[in-house]
C-alpha positions as CSV (number, residue, x, y, z in Angstrom):
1,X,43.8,118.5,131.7
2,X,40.8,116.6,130.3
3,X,37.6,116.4,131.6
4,X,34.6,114.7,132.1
5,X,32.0,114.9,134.5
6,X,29.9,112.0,135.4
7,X,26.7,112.1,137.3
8,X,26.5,109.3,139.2
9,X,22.7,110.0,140.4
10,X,20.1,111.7,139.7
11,X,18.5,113.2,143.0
12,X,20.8,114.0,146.1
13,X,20.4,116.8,148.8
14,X,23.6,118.0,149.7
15,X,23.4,121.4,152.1
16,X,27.6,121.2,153.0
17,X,30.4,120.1,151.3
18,X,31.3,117.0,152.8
19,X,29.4,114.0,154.3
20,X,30.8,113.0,157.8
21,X,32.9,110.0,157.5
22,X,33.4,107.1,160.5
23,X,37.3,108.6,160.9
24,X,37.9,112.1,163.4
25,X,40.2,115.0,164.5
26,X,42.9,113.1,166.6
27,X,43.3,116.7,168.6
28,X,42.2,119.5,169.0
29,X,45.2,122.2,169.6
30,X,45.1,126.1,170.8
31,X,47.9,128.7,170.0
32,X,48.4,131.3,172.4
33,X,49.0,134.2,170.2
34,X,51.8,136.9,171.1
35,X,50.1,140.2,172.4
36,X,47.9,138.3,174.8
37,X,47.9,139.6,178.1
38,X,47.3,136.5,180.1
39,X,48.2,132.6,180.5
40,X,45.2,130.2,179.5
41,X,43.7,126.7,179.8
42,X,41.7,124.5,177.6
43,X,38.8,122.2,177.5
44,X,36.5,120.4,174.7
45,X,33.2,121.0,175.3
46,X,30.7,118.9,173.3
47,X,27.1,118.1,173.5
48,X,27.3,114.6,175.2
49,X,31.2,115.2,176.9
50,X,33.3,117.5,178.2
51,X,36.9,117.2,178.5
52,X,39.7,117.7,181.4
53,X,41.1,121.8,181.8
54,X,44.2,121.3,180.6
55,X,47.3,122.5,182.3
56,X,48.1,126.3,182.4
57,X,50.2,127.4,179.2
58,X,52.2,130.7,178.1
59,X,51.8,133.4,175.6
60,X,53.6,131.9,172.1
61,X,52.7,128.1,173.2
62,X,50.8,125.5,172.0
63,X,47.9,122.8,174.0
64,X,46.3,120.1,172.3
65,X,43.7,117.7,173.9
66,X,42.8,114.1,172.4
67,X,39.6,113.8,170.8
68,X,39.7,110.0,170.9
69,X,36.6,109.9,173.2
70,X,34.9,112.3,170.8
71,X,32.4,110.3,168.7
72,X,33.0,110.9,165.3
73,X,29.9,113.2,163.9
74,X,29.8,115.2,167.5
75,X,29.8,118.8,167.4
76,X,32.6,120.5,169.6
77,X,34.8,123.6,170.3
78,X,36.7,125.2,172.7
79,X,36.9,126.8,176.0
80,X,38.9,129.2,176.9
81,X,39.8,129.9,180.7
82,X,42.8,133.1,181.5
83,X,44.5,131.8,185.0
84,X,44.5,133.2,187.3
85,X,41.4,135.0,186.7
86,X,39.7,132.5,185.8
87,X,37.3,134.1,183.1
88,X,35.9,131.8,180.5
89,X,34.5,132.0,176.7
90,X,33.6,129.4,173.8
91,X,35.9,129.8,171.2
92,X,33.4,130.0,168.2
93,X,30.1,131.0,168.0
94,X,29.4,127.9,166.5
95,X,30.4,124.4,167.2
96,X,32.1,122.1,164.5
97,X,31.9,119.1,163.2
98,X,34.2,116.3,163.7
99,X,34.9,115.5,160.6
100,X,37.7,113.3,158.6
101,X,40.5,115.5,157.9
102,X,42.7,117.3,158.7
103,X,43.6,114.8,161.9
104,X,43.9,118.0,164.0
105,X,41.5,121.5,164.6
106,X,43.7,124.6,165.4
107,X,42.3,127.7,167.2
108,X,44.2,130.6,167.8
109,X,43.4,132.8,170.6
110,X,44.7,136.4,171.6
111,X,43.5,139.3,173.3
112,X,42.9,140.5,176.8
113,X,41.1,139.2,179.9
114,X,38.1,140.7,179.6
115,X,38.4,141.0,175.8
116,X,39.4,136.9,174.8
117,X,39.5,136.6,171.0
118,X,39.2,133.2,169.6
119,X,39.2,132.0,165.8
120,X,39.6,128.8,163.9
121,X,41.6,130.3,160.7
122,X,41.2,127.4,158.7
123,X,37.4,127.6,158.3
124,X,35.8,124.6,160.1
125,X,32.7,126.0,160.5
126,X,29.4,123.8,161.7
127,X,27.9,121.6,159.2
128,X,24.8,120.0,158.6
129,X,23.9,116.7,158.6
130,X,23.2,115.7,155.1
131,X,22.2,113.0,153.0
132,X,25.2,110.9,151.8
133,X,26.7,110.1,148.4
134,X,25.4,106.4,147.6
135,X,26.1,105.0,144.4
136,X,23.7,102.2,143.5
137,X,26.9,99.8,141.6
138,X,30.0,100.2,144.2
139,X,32.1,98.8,141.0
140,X,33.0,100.5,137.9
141,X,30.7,100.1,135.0
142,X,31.8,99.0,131.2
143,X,30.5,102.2,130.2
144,X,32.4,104.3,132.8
145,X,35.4,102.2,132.3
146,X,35.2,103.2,128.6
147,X,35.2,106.7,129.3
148,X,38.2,106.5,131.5
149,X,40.1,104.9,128.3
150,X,39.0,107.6,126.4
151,X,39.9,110.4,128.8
152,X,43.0,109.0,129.2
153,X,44.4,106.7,126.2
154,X,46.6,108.4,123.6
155,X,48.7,107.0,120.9
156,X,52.2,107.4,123.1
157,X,50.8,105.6,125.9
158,X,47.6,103.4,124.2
159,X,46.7,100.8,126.9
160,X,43.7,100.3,128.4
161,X,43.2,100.2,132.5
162,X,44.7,96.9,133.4
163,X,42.6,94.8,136.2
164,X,44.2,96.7,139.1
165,X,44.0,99.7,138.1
166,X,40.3,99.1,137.3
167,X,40.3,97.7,141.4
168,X,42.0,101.0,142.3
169,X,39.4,103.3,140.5
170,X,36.9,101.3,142.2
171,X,37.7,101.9,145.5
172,X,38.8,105.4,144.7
173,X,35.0,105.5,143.8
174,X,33.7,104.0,146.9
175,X,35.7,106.2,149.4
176,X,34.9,109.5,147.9
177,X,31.1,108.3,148.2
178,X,31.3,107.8,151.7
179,X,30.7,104.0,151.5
180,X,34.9,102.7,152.5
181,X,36.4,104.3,155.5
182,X,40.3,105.9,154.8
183,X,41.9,103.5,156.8
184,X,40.2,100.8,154.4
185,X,40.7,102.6,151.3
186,X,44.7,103.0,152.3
187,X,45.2,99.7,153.0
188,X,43.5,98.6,149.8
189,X,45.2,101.4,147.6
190,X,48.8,100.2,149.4
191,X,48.1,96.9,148.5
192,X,47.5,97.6,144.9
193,X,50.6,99.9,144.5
194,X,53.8,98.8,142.0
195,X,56.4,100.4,140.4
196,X,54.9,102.0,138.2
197,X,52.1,102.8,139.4
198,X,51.1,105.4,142.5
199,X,48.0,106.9,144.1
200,X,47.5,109.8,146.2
201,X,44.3,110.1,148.1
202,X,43.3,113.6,150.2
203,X,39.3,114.3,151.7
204,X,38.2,115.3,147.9
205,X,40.0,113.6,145.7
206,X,42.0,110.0,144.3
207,X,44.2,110.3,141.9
208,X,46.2,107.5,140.2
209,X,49.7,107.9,138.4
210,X,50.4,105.5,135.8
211,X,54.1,105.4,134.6
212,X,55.0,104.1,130.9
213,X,58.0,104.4,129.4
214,X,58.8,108.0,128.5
215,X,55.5,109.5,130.6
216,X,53.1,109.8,133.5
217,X,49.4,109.2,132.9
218,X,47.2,110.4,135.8
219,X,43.5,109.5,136.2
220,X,41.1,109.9,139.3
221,X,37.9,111.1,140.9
222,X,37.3,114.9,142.4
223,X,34.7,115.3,144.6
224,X,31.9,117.6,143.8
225,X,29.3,118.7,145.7
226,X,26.2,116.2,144.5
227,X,28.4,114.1,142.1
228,X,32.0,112.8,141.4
229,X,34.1,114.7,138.4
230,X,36.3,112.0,136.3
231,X,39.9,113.6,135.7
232,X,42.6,111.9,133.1
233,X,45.5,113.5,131.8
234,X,47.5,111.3,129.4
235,X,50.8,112.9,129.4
236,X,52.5,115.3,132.1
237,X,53.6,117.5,130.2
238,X,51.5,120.0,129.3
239,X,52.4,122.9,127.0
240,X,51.0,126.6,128.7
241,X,51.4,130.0,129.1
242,X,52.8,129.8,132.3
243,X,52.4,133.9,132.9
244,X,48.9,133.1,132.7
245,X,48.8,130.0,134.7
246,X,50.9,132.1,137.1
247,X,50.4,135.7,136.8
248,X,51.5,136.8,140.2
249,X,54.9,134.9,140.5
250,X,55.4,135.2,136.9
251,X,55.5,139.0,137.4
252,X,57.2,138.8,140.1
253,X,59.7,136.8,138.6
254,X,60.3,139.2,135.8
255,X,60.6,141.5,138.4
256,X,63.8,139.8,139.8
257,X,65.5,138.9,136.5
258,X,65.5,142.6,135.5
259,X,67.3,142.9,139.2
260,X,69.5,139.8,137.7
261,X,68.1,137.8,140.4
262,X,67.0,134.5,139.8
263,X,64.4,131.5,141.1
264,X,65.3,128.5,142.4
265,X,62.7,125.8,143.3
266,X,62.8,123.4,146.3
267,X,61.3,120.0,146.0
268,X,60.9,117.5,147.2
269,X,58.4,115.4,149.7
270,X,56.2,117.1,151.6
271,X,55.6,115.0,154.4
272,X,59.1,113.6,155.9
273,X,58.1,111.7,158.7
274,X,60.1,111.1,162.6
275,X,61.4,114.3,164.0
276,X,65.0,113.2,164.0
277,X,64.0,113.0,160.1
278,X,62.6,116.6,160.3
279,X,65.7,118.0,161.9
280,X,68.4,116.3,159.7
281,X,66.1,117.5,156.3
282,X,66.4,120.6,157.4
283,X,70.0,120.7,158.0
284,X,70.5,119.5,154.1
285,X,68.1,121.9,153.2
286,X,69.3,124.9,154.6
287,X,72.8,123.8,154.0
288,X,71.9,123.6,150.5
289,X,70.2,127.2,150.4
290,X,72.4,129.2,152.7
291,X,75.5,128.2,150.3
292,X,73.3,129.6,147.2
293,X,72.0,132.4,149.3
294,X,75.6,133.6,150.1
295,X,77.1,133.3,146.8
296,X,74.6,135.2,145.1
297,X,71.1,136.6,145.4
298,X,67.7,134.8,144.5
299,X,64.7,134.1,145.1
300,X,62.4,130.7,146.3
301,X,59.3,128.9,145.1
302,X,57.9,126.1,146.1
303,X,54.8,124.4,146.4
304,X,53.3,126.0,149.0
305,X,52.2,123.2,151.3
306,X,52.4,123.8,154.8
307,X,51.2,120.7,156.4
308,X,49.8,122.2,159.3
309,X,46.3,120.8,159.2
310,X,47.9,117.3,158.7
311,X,49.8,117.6,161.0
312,X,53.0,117.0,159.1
313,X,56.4,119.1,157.8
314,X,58.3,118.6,154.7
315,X,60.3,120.4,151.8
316,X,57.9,122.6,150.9
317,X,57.7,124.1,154.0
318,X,61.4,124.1,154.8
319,X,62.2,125.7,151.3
320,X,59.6,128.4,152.5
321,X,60.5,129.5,155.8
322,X,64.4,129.4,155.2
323,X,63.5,132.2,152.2
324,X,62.0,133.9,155.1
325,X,65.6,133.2,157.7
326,X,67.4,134.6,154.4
327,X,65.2,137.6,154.3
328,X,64.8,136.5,150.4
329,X,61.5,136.5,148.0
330,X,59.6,133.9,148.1
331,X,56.8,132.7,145.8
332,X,54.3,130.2,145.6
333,X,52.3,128.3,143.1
334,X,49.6,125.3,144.3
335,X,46.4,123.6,143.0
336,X,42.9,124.1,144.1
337,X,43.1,121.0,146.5
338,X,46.5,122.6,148.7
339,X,44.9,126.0,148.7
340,X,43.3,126.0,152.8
341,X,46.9,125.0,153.9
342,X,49.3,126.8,152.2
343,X,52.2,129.6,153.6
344,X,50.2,132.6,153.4
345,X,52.9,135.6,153.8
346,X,54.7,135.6,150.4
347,X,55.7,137.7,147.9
348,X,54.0,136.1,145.1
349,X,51.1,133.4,145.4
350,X,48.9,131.3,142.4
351,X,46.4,129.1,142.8
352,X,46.6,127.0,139.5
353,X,44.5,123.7,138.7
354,X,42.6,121.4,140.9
355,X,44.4,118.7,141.7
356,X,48.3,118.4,143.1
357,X,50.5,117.6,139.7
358,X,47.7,120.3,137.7
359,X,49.9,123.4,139.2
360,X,53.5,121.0,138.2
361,X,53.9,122.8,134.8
362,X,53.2,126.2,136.4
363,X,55.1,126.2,139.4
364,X,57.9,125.1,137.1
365,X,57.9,127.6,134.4
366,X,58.3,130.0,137.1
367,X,61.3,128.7,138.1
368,X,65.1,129.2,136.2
369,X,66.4,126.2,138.7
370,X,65.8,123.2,140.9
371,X,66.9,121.7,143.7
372,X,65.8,119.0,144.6
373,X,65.9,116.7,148.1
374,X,65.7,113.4,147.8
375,X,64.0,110.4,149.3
376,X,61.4,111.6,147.4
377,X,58.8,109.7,145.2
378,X,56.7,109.8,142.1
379,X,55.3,112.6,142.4
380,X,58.3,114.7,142.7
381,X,59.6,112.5,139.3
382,X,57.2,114.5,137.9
383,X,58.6,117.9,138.9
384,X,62.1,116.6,138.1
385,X,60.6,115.4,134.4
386,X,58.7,118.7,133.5
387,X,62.2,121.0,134.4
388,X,64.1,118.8,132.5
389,X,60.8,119.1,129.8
390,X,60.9,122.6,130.0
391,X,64.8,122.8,129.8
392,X,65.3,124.2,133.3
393,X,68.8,123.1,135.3
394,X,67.9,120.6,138.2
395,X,70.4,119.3,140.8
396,X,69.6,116.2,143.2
397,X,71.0,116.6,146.8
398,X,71.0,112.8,148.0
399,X,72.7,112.3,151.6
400,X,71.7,108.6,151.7
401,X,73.8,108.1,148.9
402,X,76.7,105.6,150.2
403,X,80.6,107.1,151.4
404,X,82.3,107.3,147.6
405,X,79.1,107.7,145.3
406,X,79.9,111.4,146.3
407,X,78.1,112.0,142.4
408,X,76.1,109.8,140.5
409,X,73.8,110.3,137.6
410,X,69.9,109.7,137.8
411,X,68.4,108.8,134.4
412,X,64.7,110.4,134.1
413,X,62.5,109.9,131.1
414,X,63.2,113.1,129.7
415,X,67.1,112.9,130.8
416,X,70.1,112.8,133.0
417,X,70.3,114.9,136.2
418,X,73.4,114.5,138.2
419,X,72.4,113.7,142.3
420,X,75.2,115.3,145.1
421,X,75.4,113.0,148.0
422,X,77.0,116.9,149.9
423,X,74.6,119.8,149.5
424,X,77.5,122.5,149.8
425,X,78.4,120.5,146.8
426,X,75.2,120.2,144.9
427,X,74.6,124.4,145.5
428,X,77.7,125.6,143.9
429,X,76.9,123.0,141.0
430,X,73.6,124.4,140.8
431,X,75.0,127.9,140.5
432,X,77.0,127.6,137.9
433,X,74.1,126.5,135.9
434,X,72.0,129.4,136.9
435,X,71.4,132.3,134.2
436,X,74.2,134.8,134.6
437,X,73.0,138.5,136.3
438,X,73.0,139.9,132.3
439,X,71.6,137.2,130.9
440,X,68.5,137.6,133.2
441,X,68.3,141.7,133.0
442,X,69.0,141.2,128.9
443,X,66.4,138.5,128.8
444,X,63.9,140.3,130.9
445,X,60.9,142.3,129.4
446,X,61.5,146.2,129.5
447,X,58.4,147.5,131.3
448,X,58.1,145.2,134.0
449,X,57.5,146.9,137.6
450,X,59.9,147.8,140.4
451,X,60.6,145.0,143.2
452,X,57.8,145.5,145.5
453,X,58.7,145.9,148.9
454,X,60.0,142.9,151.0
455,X,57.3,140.8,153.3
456,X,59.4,139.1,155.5
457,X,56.7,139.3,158.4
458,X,55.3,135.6,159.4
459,X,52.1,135.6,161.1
460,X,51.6,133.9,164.4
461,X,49.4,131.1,162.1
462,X,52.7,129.9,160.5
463,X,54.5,129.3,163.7
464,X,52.7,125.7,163.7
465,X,54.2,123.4,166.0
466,X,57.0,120.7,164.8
467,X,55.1,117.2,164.0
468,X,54.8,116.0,167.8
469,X,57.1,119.0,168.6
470,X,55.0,121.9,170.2
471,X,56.8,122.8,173.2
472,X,59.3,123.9,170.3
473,X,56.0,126.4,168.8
474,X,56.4,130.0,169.6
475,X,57.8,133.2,167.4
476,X,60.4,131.4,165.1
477,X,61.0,129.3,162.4
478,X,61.5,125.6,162.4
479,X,64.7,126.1,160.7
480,X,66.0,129.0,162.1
481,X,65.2,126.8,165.7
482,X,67.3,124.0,164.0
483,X,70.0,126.0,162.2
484,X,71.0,128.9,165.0
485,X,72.9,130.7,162.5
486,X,73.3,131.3,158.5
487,X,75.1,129.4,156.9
488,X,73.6,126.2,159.0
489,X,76.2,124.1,160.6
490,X,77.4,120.5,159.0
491,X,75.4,118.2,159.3
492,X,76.4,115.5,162.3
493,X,78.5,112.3,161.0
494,X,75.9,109.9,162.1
495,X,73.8,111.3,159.3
């Protein structure tokens, strides 16, 4: 990745990491861990208002309460009551900040009546108000729009920024300074979108995908603490060492091939959407796995997003916790910016570049195979472009495809990759492409270290309730809740 750091001022005093912004937590949410001894209720208690008790909830179940009438700014947390004691306690020390993302605050709470432990595992801690990026030209300069070009112009794809993209950069600018709210910056990044070119925006960071003929070119602002970082990369694929990109999986993954056991990757989007579109994901998904599972060992890596601050479940996370329904390794490799909500009880975990597509060549080399779930978008076209870079085997499983286009072929930039409407279909294709058992323990370096020992265990943190879904929470996975048994059962015909 290249870099360039611009200073956009000269004098700022930031004492936390992030202004507050005009958006808020929707809800906060409290999971009753197992191992508590008693039933509890909630309430939001903030300097100015206090919100309803909630009603009375069970050990392994989720509350939530609205913070619509929350100002955005306040400072809040949580109170605890057991019922039917009635004994009460804050649940942090400290109250936090309602601040822009993610959309909902999660505490977890265990213990005993008279001993009620309360945490917030994903670090909101109470901030101080600060003074807030302002940038005295809300616009990008010549001279800044030169060193874009240069950052990100190379002789394959040698054009400069057209007119929107120069808009999009702009408004990338003024929301990461605090000056455009996200609801304005979405609708004015949406507006702007084409073809060819894609944006992803997240609290810290824009980033803008440009496609050309044969590449991707990505460009975009980080977030720093008293500045804004320019980032431009002008090709995706980028030649590294992925064992030292990815130490820990790598290892692992050496590991497993002198076992003759393979890694597959799952991809695809990471954010699906309705819960119907949740369930019916997760049946292709599993489908998809269970047949690969059962014909012969391996082992998972994905990207490691979770989704549970945002409030949101996708492939990443299916692809995780069936591994963990399989009782197979699982490993994970993820940028910087995915790093606070990732699955945290794998076998093998890196933390490689700053922004999401930074970790793509990593997570990648890692991997012997692919499979991939489609609708997805640009951003997995990257990951299906760097396997096909890195001559890796990649299958499409594509259930939306229509009643006779049972296989089709998917032209990429960097080839063909052939896209199975069944996913019992797509798996056995996949596995006779995967290395053979002897090919992997020939191939597989002679000192490398025994299979550690399996960690199947999920903590209560990555039960997280289904998108809208929480009476489903409690001590199981979302797929093993969908699919009752391995392998999964058919999908339904409507599908």
């Amino acid at each position: 990745m290249l870099k360039f750091r611009l200073r956009l001022f000269a004098a700022a005093i930031f004492i936390s990491l992030l202004a507050p912004t005009i958006h808020a937590f929707s809800k906060a949410c409290v999971y009753l861990q197992p191992g508590s001894e008693y039933a509890a209720r909630i309430q939001v208690v903030s300097e100015h208002w206090r919100s309803k008790w909630s009603n009375q909830f069970a050990i392994g179940q989720s509350q939530c309460i609205s913070l619509e009438a929350l100002k955005p700014g306040s400072r809040f947390t949580m109170q605890i009551s057991t019922a039917p004691n009635q004994s009460k306690v804050l649940c942090t020390p400290h109250r936090i900040e309602n601040v822009d993302t993610p959309v909902s605050a999660m505490f977890l709470v265990s213990g005993t009546v008279q001993d009620i432990k309360c945490s917030n595992p994903h670090g909101l801690l109470e901030r101080t108000p600060q003074q807030s990026l302002s940038l005295s030209n809300s616009t990008l300069t010549s001279e800044e729009i030169d060193q874009f070009n240069q950052l990100i112009d190379a002789p394959e794809t040698n054009s400069e920024l057209s007119s929107v993209e120069k808009e999009m950069l702009g408004t990338a600018k003024k929301y990461l300074a605090g000056e455009l709210s996200k609801k304005k910056a979405l609708e004015n990044l949406i507006s702007k979108e084409n073809q060819t070119l894609k944006f992803a925006l997240d609290a810290d960071q824009v980033q803008i995908l440009r496609e050309t003929d044969d590449d991707y070119v990505r460009f975009g602002f980080l977030r720093k603490f008293d500045s804004l970082e320019l980032m431009g990369q002008p090709s995706a694929f980028v030649e590294l060492n992925h064992k030292k990109a990815a130490p820990n999986s790598s290892a692992l993954a050496d590991s497993l091939h002198a076992e003759g056991i393979p890694v597959v990757a799952i991809l695809g989007k990471a954010r699906i959407g309705s819960p119907k579109d949740v369930r019916d994901a997760i049946k292709t998904a599993s489908m998809a796995m269970d047949t690969v599972y059962l014909s012969r060992e391996v082992a998972f890596i994905t990207g490691g997003y979770k989704g549970a601050l945002d409030d949101v479940y996708g492939y990443t996370r299916i692809g995780y916790e069936r591994a963990k329904d399989l009782e197979t390794y699982t490993l994970v490799v993820l940028p910087e910016a995915g790093a606070k909500d990732s699955h945290n009880f794998v076998d093998a975990k890196d933390i490689f570049g700053k922004m999401w597509g930074d970790d793509t060549p990593a997570l990648v080399g890692v991997a012997d195979a692919a499979m991939v779930f489609a609708w997805y978008g640009s951003w997995t076209k990257i990951e299906i472009d760097t396997l096909l870079h890195q001559k890796k085997k990649v299958v499409i499983v594509n259930p939306f495809q229509k009643e006779g286009d049972e296989v089709v072929e998917v032209k990429m930039k960097k080839g063909i990759v052939k896209s199975y409407r069944d996913p019992e279909v797509a798996a056995k294709a996949l596995l006779t492409m995967l290395p053979t058992e002897n090919d992997l323990k020939t191939s597989a370096p002679k000192d490398v270290e025994k299979l550690p020992y399996r960690e199947n265990a999920l903590s209560e943190i990555e039960y997280y309730p289904f998108p809208r879904w929480s009476e489903e929470s409690g001590k199981r996975t979302a797929t093993s809740m969908i699919c009752q048994k391995v392998p999964c059962e058919p999908l339904s015909p409507s599908f």
